[in-house]
One Martini backbone bead per residue (centre of mass of N, CA, C, O) as a GRO file, in nm:
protein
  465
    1UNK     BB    1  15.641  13.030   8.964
    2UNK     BB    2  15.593  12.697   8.999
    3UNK     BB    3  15.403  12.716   9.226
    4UNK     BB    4  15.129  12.763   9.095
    5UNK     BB    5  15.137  12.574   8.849
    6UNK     BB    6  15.100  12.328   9.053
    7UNK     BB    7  14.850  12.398   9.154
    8UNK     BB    8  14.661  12.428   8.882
    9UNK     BB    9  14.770  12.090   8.813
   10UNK     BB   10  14.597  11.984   9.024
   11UNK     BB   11  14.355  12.063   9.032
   12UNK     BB   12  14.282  11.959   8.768
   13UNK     BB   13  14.340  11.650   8.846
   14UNK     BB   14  14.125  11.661   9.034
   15UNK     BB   15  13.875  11.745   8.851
   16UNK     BB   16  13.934  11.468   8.664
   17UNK     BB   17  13.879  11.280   8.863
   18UNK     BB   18  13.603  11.339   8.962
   19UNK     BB   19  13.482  11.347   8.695
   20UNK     BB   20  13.531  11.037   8.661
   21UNK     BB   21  13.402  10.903   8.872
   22UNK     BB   22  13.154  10.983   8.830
   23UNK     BB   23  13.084  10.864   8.560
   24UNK     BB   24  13.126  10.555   8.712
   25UNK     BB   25  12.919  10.605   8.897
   26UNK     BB   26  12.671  10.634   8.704
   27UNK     BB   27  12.703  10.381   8.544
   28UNK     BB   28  12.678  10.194   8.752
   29UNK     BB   29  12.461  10.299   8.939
   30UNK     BB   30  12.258  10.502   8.827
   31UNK     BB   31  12.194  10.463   8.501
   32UNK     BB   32  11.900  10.309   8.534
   33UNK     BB   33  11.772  10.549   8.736
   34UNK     BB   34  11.760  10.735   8.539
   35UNK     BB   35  11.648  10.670   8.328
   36UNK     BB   36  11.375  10.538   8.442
   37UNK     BB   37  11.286  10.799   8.484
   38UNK     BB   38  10.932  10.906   8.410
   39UNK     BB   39  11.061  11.212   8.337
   40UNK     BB   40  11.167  11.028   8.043
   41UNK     BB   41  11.096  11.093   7.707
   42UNK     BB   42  11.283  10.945   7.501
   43UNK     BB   43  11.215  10.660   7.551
   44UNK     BB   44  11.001  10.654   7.303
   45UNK     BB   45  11.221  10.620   7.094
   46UNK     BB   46  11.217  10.299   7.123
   47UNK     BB   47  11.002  10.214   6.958
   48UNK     BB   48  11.135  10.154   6.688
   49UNK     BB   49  11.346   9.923   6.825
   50UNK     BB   50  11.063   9.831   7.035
   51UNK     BB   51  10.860   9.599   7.186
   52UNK     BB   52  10.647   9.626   7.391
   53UNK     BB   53  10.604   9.511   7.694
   54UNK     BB   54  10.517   9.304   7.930
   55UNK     BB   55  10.234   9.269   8.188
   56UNK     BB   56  10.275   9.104   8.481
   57UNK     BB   57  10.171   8.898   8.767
   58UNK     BB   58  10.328   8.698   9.043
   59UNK     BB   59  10.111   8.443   8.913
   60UNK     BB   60  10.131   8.512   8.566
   61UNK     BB   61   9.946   8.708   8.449
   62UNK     BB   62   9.828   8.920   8.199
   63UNK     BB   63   9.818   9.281   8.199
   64UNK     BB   64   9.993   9.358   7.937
   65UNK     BB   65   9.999   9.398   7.572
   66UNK     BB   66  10.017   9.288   7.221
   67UNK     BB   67   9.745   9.366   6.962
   68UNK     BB   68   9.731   9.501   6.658
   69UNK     BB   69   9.921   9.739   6.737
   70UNK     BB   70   9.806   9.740   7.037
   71UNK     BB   71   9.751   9.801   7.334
   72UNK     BB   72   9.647   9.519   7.604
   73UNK     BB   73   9.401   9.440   7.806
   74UNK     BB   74   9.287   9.117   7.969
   75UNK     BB   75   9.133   9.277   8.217
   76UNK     BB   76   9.056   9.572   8.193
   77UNK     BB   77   8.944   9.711   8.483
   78UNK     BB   78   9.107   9.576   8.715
   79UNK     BB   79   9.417   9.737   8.633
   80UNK     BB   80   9.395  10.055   8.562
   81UNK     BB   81   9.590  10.174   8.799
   82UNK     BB   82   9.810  10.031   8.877
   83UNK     BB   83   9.898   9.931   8.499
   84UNK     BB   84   9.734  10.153   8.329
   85UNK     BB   85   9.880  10.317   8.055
   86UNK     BB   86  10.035  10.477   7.727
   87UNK     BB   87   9.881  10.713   7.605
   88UNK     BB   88   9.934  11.004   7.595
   89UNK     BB   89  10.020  10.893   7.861
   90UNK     BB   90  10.155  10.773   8.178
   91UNK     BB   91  10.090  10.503   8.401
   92UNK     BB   92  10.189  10.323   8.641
   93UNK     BB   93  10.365  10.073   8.516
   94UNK     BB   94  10.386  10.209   8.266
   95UNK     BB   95  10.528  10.441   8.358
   96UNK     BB   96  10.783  10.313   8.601
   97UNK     BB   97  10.846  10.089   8.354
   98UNK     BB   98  10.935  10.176   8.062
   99UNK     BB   99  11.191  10.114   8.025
  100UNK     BB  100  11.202   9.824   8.059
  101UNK     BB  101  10.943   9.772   7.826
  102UNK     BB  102  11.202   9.935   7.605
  103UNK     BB  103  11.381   9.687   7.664
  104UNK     BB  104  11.637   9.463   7.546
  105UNK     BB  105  11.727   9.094   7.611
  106UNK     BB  106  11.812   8.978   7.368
  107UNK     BB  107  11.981   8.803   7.213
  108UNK     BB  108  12.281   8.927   7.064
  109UNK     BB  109  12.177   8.804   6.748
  110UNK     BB  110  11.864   8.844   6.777
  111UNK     BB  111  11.920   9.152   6.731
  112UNK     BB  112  12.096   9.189   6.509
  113UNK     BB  113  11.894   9.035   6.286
  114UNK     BB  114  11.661   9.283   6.355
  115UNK     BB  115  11.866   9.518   6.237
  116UNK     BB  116  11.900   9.381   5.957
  117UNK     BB  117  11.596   9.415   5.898
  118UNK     BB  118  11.417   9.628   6.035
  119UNK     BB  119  11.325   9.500   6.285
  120UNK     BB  120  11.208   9.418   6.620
  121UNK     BB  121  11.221   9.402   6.944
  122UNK     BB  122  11.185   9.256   7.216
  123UNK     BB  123  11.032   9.334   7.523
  124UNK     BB  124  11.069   9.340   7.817
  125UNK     BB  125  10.936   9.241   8.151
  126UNK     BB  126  10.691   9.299   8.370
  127UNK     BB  127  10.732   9.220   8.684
  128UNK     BB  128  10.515   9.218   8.964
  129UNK     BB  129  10.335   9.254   9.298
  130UNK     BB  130  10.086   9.123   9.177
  131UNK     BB  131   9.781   8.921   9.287
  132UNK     BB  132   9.483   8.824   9.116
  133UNK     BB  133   9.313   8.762   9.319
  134UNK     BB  134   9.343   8.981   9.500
  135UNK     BB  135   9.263   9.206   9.310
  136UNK     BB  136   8.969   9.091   9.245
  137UNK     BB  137   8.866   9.097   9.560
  138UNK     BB  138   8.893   9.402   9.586
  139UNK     BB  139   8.692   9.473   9.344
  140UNK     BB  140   8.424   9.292   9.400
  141UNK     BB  141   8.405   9.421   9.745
  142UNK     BB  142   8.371   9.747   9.615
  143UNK     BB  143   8.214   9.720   9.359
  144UNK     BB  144   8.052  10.042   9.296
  145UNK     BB  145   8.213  10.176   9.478
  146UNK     BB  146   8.396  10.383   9.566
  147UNK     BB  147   8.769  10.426   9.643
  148UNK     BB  148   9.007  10.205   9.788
  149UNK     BB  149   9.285   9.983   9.749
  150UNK     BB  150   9.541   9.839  10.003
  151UNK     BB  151   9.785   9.571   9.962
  152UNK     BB  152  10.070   9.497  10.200
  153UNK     BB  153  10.381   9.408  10.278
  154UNK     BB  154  10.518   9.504  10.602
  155UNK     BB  155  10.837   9.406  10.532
  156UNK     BB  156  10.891   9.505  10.212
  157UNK     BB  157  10.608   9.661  10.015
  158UNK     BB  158  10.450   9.508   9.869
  159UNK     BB  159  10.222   9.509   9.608
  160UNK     BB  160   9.935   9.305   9.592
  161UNK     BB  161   9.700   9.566   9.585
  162UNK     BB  162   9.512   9.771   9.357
  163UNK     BB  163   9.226   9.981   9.398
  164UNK     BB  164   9.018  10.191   9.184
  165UNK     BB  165   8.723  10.406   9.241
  166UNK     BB  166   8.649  10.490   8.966
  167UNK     BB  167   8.678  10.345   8.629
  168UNK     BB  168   8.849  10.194   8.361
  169UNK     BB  169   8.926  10.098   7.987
  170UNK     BB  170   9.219  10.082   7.844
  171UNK     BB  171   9.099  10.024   7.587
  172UNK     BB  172   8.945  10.307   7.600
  173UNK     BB  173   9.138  10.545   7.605
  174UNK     BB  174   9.009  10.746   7.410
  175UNK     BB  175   8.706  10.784   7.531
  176UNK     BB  176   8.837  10.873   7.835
  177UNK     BB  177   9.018  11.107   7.796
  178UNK     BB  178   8.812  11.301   7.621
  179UNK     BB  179   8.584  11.331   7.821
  180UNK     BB  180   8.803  11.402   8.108
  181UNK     BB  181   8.867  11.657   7.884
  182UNK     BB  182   8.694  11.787   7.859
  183UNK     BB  183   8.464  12.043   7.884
  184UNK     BB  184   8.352  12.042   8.193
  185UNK     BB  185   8.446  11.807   8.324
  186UNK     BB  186   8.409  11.558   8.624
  187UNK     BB  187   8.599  11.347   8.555
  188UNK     BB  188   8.783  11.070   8.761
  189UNK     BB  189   8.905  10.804   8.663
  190UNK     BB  190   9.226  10.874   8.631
  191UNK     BB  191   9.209  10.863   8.951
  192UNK     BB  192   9.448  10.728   9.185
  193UNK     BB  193   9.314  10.681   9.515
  194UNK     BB  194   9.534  10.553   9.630
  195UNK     BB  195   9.761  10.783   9.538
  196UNK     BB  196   9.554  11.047   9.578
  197UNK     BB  197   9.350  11.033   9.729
  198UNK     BB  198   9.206  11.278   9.959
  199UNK     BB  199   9.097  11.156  10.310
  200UNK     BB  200   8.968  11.175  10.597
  201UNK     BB  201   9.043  10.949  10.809
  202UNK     BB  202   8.943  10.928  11.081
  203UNK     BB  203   8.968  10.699  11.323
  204UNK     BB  204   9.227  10.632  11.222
  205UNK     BB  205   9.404  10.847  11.350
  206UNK     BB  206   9.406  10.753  11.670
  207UNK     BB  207   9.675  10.608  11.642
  208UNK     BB  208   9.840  10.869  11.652
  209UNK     BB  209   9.738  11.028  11.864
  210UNK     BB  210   9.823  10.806  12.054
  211UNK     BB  211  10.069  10.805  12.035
  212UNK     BB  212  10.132  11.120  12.094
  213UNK     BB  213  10.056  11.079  12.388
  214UNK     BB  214  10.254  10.868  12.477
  215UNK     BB  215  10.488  11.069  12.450
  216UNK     BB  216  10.374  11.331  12.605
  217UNK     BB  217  10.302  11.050  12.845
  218UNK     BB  218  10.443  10.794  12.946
  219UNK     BB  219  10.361  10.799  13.275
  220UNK     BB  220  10.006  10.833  13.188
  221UNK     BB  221   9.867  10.645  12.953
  222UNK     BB  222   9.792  10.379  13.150
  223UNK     BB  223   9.594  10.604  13.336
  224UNK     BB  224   9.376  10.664  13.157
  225UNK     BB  225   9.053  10.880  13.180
  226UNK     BB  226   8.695  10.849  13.009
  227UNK     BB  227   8.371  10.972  13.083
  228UNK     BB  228   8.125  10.871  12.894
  229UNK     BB  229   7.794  10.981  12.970
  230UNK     BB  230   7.759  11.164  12.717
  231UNK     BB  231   7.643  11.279  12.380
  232UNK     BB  232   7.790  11.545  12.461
  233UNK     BB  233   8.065  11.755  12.453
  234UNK     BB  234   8.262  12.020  12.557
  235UNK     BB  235   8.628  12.110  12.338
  236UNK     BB  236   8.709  12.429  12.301
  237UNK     BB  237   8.406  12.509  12.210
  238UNK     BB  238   8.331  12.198  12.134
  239UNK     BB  239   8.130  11.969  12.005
  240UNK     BB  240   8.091  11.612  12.096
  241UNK     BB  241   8.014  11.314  11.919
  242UNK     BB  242   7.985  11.031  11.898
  243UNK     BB  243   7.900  10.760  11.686
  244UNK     BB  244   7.532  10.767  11.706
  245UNK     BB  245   7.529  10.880  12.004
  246UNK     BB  246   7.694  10.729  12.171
  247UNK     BB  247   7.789  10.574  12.508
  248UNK     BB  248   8.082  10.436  12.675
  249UNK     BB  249   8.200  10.542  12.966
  250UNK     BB  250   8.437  10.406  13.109
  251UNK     BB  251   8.800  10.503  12.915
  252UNK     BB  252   9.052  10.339  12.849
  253UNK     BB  253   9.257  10.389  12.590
  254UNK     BB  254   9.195  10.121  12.471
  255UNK     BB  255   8.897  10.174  12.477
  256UNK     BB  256   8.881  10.426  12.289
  257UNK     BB  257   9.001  10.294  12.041
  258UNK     BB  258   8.804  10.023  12.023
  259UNK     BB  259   8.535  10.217  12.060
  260UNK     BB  260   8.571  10.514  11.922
  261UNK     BB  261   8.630  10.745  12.122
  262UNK     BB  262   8.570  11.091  12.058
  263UNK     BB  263   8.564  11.253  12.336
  264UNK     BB  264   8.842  11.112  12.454
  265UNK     BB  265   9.033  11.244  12.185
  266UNK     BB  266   8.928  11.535  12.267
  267UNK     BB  267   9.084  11.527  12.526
  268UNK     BB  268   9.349  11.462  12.450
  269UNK     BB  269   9.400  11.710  12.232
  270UNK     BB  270   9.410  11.942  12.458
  271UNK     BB  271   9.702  11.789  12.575
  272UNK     BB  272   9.856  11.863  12.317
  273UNK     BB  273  10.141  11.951  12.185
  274UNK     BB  274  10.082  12.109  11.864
  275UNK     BB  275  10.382  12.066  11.771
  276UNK     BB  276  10.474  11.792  11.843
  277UNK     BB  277  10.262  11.663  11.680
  278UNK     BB  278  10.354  11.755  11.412
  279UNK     BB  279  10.643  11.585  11.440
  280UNK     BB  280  10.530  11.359  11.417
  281UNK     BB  281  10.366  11.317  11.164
  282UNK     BB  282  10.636  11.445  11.004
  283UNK     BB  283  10.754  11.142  11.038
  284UNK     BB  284  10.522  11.006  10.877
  285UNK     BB  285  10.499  11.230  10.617
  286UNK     BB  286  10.340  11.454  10.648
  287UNK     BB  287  10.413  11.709  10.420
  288UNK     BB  288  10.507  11.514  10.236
  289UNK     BB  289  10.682  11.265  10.021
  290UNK     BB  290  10.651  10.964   9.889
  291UNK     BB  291  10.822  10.684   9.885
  292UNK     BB  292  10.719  10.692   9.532
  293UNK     BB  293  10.703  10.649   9.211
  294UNK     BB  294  10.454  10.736   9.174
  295UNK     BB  295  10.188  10.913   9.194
  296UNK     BB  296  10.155  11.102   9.500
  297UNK     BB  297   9.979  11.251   9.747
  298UNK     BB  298  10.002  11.513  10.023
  299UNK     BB  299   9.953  11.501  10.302
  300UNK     BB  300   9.765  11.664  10.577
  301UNK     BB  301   9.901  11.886  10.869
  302UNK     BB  302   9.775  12.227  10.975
  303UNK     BB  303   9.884  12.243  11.266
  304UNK     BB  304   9.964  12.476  11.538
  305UNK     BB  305  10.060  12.665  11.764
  306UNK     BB  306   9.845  12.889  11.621
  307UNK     BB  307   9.576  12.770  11.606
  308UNK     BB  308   9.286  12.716  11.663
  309UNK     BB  309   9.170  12.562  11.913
  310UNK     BB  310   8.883  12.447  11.758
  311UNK     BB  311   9.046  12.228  11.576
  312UNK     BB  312   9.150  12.025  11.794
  313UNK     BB  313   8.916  11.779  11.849
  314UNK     BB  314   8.847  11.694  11.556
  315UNK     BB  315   9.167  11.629  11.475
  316UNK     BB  316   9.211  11.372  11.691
  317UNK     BB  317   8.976  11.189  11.531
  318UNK     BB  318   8.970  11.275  11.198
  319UNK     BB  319   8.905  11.560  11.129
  320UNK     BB  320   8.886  11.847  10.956
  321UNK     BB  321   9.191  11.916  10.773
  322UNK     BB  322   9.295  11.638  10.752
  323UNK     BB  323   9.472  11.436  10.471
  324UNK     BB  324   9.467  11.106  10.322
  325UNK     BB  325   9.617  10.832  10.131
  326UNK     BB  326   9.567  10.541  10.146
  327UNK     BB  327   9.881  10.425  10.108
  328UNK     BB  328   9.994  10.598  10.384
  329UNK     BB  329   9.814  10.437  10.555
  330UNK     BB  330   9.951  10.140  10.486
  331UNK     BB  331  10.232  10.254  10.582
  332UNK     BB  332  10.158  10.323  10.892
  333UNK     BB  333  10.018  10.016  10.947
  334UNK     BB  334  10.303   9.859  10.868
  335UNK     BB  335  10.491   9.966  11.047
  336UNK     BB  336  10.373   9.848  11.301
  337UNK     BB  337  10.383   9.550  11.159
  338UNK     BB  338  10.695   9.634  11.139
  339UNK     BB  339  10.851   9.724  11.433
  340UNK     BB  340  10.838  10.046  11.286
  341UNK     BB  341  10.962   9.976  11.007
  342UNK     BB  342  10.956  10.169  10.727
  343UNK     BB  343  10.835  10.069  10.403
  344UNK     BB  344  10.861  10.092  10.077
  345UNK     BB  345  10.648  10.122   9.812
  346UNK     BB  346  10.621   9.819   9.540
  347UNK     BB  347  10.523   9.715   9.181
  348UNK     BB  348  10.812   9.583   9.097
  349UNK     BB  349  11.002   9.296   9.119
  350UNK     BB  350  11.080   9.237   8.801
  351UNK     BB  351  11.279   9.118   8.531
  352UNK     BB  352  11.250   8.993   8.188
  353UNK     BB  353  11.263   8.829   7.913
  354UNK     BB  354  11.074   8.712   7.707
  355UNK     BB  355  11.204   8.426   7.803
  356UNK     BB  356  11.211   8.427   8.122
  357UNK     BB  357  11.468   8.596   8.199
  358UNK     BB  358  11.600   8.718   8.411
  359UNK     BB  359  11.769   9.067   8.503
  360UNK     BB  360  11.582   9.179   8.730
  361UNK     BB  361  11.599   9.293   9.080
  362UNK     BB  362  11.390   9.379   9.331
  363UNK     BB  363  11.405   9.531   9.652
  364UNK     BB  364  11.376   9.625   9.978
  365UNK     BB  365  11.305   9.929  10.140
  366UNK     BB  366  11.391  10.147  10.410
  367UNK     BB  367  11.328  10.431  10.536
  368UNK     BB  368  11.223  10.422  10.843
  369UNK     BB  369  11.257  10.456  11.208
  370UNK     BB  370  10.979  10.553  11.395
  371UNK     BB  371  10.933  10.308  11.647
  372UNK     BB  372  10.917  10.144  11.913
  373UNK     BB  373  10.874   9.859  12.028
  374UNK     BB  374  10.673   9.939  12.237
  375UNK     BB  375  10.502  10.131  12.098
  376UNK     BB  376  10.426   9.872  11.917
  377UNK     BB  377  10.304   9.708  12.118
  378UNK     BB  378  10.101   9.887  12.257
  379UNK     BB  379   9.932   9.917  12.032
  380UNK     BB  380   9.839   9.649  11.912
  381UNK     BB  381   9.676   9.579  12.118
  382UNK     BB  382   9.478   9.803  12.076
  383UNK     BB  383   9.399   9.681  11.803
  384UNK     BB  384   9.316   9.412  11.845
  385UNK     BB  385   9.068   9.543  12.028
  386UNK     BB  386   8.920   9.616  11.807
  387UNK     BB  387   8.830   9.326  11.692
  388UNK     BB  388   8.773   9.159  11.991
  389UNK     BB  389   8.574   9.422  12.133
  390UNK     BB  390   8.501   9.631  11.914
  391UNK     BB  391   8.441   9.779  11.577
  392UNK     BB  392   8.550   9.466  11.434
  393UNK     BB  393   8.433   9.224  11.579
  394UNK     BB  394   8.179   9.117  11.392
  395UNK     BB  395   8.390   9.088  11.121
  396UNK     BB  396   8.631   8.863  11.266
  397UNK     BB  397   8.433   8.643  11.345
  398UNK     BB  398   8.612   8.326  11.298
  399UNK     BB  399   8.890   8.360  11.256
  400UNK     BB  400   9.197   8.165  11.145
  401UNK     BB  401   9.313   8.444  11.264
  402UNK     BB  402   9.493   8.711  11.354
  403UNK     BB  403   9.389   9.064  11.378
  404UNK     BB  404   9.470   9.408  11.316
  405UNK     BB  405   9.304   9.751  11.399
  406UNK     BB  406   9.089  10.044  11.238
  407UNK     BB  407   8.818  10.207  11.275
  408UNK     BB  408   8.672  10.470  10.983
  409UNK     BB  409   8.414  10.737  11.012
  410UNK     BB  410   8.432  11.037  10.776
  411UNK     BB  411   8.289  11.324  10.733
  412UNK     BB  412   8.085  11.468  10.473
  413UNK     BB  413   7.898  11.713  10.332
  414UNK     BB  414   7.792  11.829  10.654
  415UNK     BB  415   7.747  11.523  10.748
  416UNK     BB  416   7.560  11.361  10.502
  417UNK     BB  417   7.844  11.176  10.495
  418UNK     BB  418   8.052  10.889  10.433
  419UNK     BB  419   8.346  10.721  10.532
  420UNK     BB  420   8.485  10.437  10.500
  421UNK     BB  421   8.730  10.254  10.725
  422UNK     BB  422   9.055  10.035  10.702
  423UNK     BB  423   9.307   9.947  10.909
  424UNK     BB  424   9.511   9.646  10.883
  425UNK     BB  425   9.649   9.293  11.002
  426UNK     BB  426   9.821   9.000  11.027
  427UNK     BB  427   9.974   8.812  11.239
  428UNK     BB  428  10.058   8.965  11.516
  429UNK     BB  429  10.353   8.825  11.565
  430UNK     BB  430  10.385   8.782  11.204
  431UNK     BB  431  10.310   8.973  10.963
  432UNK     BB  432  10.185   9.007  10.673
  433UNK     BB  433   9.908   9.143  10.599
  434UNK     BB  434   9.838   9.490  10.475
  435UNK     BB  435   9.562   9.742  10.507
  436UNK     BB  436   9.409  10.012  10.343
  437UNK     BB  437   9.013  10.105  10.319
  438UNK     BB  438   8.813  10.283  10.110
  439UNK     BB  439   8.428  10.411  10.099
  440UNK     BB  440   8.203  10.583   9.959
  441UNK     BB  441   7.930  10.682  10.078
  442UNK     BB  442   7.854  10.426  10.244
  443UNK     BB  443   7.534  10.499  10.353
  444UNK     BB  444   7.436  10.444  10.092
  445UNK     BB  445   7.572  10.171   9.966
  446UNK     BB  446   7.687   9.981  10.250
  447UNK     BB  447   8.001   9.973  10.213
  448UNK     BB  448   8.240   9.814  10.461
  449UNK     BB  449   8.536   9.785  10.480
  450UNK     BB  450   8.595   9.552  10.664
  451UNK     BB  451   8.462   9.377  10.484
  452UNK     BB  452   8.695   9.376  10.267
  453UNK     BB  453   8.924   9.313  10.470
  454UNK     BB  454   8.804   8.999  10.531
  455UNK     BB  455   8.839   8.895  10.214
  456UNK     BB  456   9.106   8.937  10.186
  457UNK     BB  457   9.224   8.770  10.443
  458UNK     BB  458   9.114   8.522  10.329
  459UNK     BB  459   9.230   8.523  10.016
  460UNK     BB  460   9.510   8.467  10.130
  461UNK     BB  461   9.499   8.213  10.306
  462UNK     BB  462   9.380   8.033  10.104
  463UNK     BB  463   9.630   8.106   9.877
  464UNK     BB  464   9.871   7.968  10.094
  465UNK     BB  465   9.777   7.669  10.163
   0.00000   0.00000   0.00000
């Protein structure tokens, strides 16, 4: 008779202990990242006794503060997807840092005294990870065209510049959102191009092709060889020519990835077997979610072992139905660049109280081991001769850095347009700064992500010295 009733004593006993270690271990470890969580509404409900927190930036400017009873931001359209806004709903810094910016580390006399009075805390402080010079130049170099530019350092995660056109001020958010939700409105401006925009990467993806080439040939890719020397060339029924319908001639692995040869790499495409390249691509994120607290937008790779063998060689060189985000490029050509391991890519620094007080900081958090030594030497020499030799030798002639990378002109609207694209990195021995940078329309408008890489790169170097 003893025997259950000690029995079901225990039960409770450890479910009791359980509850409790739960308990504590959320109080300790997770309760400021459960609160913190942006998609906590209640946060909202502390405006009562908290004057919404200031918007740093790492080198001090204020990008978001409060001036007449309404937040505002001094630097207008600048910082508008990056540091976001707090109005009908919330986006960007303003979002993923709510809780910080509703929380109040004034000391403890001073919070007293506000409550007896019936007067609101200054709230906390959220320094950013972004750096003023380079958002401008990131701006300015982007001009009027559409499109998206990410710069984060590859071995931290942290983002130095994030810029998405078309943009909004964020101060007239009332007559932007109403436009943007009107009926029948076609406004994107609301749409943070950098973590949302998704699209074809166009010759970028070739960097991720040569991996996987290298992967299921390993004692073969070193030994590759193709001729190009037609302007179109047919794989598996699929007519194909280089941008421009240049000819190559004879192309080894590293020249055509330089060289940005379609031909070659729809010929690679063919070799390569269809699950297996999947299985890399979603190593790398491709089909799943961004460790990353703000929202975006899930790249896209839909071939498989099933698929129509014609959609293989568009699909090698970056066409097809294969879709990128500009932050996801940036994180994998940062891979690259820090060694293989990809890094969480984050966009507050610290807090601090309105006194300028640290309170809490933020550390650099890794996702996975993506690719070993081996593999990431081997790209990055061939992105080097991208630089050096290839399609981006022209933009980066005199710099006073080493940088590699890869370009990537993107056909859309039935090859009526481009996008220009440009992922690389600078000082390949110790990779500093690593960029994704898209420009929509390039055909039109003139803007060539390389060159906008190369000013973003000198304005680094500069501001470092």
């Amino acid at each position: 008779m003893n025997g259950p009733i000690i029995g079901i004593t225990y039960l409770v006993a450890f479910l009791v202990i359980g509850l409790i270690a739960y308990i504590l271990h959320f109080m300790i470890v997770e309760k400021d990242e459960v609160i913190a969580n942006a998609a906590n509404t209640r946060l909202d409900s502390y405006a009562a006794d908290v004057n919404r927190g200031d918007i740093v930036t790492k080198d001090g400017k204020t990008v978001a503060t409060n001036k007449n009873g309404k937040r505002y931001y001094p630097y207008d359209n600048l910082f508008a997807h990056a540091v976001g806004y707090s109005d009908y709903t919330k986006a960007g810094v303003e979002l993923v840092g709510n809780y910080y910016l509703m929380d109040s580390h004034a000391n403890l006399l001073e919070r007293a005294v506000n409550t007896l009075r019936e007067e609101q805390n200054e709230g906390d402080t959220v320094v950013t990870t972004l750096n003023y010079e380079l958002q401008q130049t990131a701006y300015d170099a982007l001009g009027g065209a559409d499109g998206a530019v990410v710069m984060m350092e590859p071995d931290t995660g942290r983002i130095l510049a994030m810029v998405s056109k078309p943009d909004f001020d964020p101060n007239d958010i009332d007559t932007v959102w109403q436009e943007a939700n009107a009926e029948g409105s076609t406004s994107s401006v609301l749409l943070n191009r950098a973590t949302q925009g998704l699209y074809p990467p166009g010759s970028t993806f070739k960097v991720l092709t040569a991996l996987t080439y290298m992967r299921q040939y390993p004692r073969k890719y070193e030994k590759y060889s193709y001729n190009c020397s037609q302007t179109e060339a047919i794989f598996n029924s699929v007519s194909v020519h280089c941008y421009g319908r240049k000819t190559h001639g004879q192309q080894d692995l590293s020249e055509a990835l330089a060289n940005s040869c379609n031909q070659a790499f729809a010929d690679i495409g063919t070799q390569l077997n269809v699950n297996k390249w999947k299985d890399t691509l979603e190593s790398f994120l491709f089909n799943q979610s961004l460790p990353y607290m703000d929202a975006s937008a899930t790249s896209r790779f839909t071939l498989d072992g099933k698929s129509d063998k014609g959609y293989i060689p568009q699909t090698a060189f970056g066409q097809g139905d294969t879709l990128i985000t500009p932050l996801h490029n940036a994180m994998i050509v940062s891979t690259i660049a820090n060694g293989g391991l990809m890094m969480k890519p984050y966009l507050i620094d610290s807090v601090e109280n309105y006194k300028g007080k640290r309170v809490k900081k933020f550390s650099p958090s890794s996702y996975d081991t993506l690719m070993t030594s081996d593999e990431v030497d081997t790209l990055t020499g061939y992105m080097r001769k991208v630089v050096t030799q290839g399609t981006a030798a022209d933009y980066f002639a005199g710099a006073s850095y080493e940088a590699a990378g890869k370009t990537g002109t993107a056909e859309y609207a039935n090859g009526e347009h481009d996008f220009s694209w440009f992922i690389g990195f600078t000082s390949v021995d110790h990779p500093e700064v690593a960029v994704s940078i898209v420009v929509e329309e390039s055909d039109v408008n003139g803007v060539k992500a390389t060159a906008i890489a190369r000013k973003l790169f000198d304005t680094y170097y500069s501001i470092s010295e």
